[in-house]
N, C-alpha and C positions, 0 to 999 in steps of 0.2 A: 529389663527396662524397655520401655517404646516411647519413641521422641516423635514429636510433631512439632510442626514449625512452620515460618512464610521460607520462601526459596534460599534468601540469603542466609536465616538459620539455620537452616537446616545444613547447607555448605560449610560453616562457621564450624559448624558443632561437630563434625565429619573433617576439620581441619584442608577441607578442600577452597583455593581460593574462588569465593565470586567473581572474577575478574569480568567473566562476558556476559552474568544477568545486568551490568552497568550500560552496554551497547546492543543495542540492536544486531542481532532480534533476540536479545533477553533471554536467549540456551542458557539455560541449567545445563550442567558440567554432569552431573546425573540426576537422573527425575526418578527410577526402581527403587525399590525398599530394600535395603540391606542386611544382612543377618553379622551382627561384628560380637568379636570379645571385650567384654572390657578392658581389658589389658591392652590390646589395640587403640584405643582410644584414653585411656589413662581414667576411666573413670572408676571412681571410689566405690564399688560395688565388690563383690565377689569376684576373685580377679577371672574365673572361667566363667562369670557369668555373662547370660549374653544379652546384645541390646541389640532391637529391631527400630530401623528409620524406616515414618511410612512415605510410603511413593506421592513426587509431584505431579502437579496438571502440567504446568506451565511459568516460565519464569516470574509471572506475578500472581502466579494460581499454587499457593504451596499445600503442604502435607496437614497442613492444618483443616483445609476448607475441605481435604479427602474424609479425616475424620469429620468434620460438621455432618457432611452429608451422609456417612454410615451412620451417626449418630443421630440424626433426624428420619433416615429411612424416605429421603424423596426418590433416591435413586429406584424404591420399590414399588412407588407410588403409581397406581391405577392413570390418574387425573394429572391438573396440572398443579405442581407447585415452584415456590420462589424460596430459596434463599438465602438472606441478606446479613453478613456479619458485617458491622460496622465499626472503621478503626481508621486508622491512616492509611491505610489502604482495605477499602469495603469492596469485598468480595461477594458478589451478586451467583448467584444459579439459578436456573430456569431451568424444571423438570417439567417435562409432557410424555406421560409415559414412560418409555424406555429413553427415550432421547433425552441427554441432559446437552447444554449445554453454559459455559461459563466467561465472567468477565471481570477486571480487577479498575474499579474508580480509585483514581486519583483524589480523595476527599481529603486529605492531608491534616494534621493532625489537630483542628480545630477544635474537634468534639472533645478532642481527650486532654482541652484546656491550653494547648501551646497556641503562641501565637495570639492568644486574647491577654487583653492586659491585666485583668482578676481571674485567668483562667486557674486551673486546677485540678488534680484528681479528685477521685473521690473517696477523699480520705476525712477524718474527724475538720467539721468546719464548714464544708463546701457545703454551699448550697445545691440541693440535688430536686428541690421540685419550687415552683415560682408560678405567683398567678398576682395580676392587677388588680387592685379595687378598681370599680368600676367609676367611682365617685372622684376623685381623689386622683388617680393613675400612678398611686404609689404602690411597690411592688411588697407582697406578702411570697414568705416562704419558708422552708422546712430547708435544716441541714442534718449534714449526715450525723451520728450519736447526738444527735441535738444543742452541739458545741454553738459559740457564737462564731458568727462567720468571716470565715478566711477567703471565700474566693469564690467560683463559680465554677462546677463540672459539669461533664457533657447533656445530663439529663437536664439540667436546671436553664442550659445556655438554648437548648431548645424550646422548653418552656418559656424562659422571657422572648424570645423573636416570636412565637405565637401569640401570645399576652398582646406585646408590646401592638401587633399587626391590630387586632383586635380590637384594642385602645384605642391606636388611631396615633400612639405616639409617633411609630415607623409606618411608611405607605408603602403599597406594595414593591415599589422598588427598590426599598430599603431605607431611602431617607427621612434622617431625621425630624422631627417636628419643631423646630424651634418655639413653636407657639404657647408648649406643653413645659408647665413651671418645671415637672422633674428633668427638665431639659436645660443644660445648662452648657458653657464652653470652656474647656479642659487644656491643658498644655498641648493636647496631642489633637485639640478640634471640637465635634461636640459628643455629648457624652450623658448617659443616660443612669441619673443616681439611684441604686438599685439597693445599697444599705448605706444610713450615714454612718459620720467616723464615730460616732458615741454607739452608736450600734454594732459597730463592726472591733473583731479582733486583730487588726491592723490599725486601727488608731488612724483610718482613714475611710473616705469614702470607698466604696466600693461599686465601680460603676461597670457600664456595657456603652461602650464609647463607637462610635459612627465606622471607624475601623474595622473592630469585632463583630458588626454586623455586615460589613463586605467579606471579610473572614467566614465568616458561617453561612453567608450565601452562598459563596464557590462550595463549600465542603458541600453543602446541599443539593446544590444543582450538580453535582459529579454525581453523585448516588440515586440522585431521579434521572438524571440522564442514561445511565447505566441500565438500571432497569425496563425504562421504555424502551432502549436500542434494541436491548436483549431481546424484549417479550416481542418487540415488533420484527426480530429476526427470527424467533421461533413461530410467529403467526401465532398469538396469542393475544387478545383483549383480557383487557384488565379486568371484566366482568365472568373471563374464562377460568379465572385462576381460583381455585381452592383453598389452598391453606397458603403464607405467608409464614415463615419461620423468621426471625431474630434471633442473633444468635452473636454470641460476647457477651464478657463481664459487663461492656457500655452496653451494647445495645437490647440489652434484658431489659434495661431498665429506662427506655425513652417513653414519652406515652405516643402511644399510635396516629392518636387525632391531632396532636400537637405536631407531628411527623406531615402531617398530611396538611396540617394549618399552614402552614411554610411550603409546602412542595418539595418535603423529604424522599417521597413515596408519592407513588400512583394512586387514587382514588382505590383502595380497597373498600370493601365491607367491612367495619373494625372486627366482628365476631368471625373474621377469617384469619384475623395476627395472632401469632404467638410467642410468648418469650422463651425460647427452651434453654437463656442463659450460656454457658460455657459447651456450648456442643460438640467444639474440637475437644476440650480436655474429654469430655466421653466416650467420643468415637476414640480416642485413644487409647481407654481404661478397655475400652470392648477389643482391641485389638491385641493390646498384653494378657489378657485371661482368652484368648481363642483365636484358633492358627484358621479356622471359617473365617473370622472376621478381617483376618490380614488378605485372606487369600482375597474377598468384597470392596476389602478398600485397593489392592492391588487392580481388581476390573475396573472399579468407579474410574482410579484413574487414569485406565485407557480410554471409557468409554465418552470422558467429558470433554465435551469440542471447545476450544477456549478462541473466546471472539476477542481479536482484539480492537478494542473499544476506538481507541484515537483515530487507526485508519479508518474508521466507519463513516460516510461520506455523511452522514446525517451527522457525525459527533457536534462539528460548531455550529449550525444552527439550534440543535437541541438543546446544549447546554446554553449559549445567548440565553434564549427565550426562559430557560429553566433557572435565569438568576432570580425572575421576579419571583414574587410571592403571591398568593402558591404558583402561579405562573403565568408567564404572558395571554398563553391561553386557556382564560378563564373557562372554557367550554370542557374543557379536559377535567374539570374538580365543579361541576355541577351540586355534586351536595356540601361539601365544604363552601361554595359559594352562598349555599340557603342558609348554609348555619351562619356565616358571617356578617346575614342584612341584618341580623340583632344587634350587630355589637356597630362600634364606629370605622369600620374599616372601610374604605372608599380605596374603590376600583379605578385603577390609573389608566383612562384610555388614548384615542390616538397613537399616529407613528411615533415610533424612540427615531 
């Protein structure tokens, strides 16, 4: 067996306490990969059989993001690459060459539905893709097995904040439009009806309330933050970078442009994204079928410099600036800006 994990799992499952990744400076108690019996650890396998933990970065950089990056192969990469598994804690890499270096956003678990009041996973129900009529500003959408719907998960909660930008319901700072009939005021404020109750399998409305959109701005503006700090510590433009990886069961499946409508991401090229889906569970599988691949993921995680993000003197102004949509500075998203004189989105200007 080989286990991958974030830090504190990996500890857990090793029966080691986390007690110091809770304080600063967030030391793992061991970061090396270990070779154990199973009978050492009590697990139901063969009892001489053995189980291998892969090695950490750093207290918010675990064994998981070691496999991402064998399983993506940036650490082999020529050129420059980025990448971005998104979760409650989105873990960012920036390769150039041999040099990687790495960083853990604080985006907290918005995507993956907590914290929004119709959030949800993405299980039979959820709304997993969402787009406005242009006419109307009522929301059209797809759920998952095509159930009637229960809630809203992370692909679909990014799709309506782009939508919604778009329309012209939400402005780029996030607030709501009261002007806009699907706009209406909720127990909890205002609140933006996205299926009625005769529609929905809750026997209620199901909305995206003025909340869940400061909610998903912070999540946002941590992982665009992250990214820029990084690439502008590695001395990389955004026009230097070649491939962009995704990577997570979520983040396979966000759409890129919608990513970038919001100011999830940096201005890429979209023919530069890719989804490679669950790329820790593969760099995992690669490392259980081959003692090369242990020995690869054991360098990666010497050789990845882990930034941390918060003391970064740039962190509060970047992220401020990074709550709007897509962002304060609109010079930064040039083409997302062209694409958006089509639709009704009006640019917020003047001092905040």
């Amino acid at each position: 067996m080989t286990v991958a994990g974030n830090s504190v799992m990996n500890h857990l499952f090793l029966d080691i306490p986390p007690t110091y990744l809770a304080a600063s400076p967030y030391t793992p108690a061991i970061s090396s990969p270990l070779n154990l019996n199973a009978n050492e650890l009590g697990i139901n396998i063969n009892p001489t059989g053995r189980i291998h933990t892969m090695p950490l970065i750093a207290g918010f950089i675990g064994s998981d993001c070691v496999a991402a990056i064998l399983a993506t192969g940036i650490h082999t990469s020529q050129g420059n690459a980025l990448l971005i598994d998104v979760g409650t804690n989105t873990e960012i890499v920036v390769a150039k060459g041999e040099e990687m270096a790495a960083c853990s956003c604080a985006s907290g678990p918005a995507f993956e539905g907590a914290h929004i009041k119709h959030g949800m996973r993405a299980s039979s129900g959820a709304i997993e893709r969402a787009w406005i009529n242009d006419d109307t500003t009522t929301a059209e959408y797809l759920t998952v097995d095509d159930d009637k719907p229960r809630g809203i998960c992370g692909s679909g909660l990014i799709d309506l904040m782009a939508e919604l930008l778009k329309a012209g319901v939400i402005d780029p700072t996030g607030r709501m439009r009261t002007t806009d009939p699907n706009v209406s005021r909720g127990p909890g404020g205002l609140e933006y009806v996205v299926v009625e109750s005769d529609a929905s399998a809750l026997g209620e409305d199901i909305v995206l309330t003025q909340k869940d959109v400061r909610e998903l701005q912070k999540a946002k503006a941590a992982v665009y933050t992250g990214a820029s700090i990084l690439m502008k510590r590695m001395d990389i433009k955004t026009e230097d970078v070649e491939r962009i990886y995704l990577s997570g069961a979520f983040g396979n499946y966000l759409d890129p442009e919608n990513m970038m409508t919001v100011g999830m991401l940096p201005e890429f090229s979209l023919n530069k994204i890719v989804g490679v889906g669950n790329a820790a569970g593969t760099g995992t599988r690669m490392a259980l079928l081959s003692g090369k691949e242990r020995r690869r993921a054991e360098e990666i995680s010497k050789n990845v410099r882990y930034h941390e993000l918060a003391a970064d003197p740039l962190f509060t102004e970047e992220y401020m600036k990074s709550l709007n949509m897509p962002h304060l500075d609109l010079g930064r998203f040039p083409s997302t800006v062209e694409r958006l004189k089509n639709s009704r989105f009006k640019a917020v200007t003047g001092k905040r």
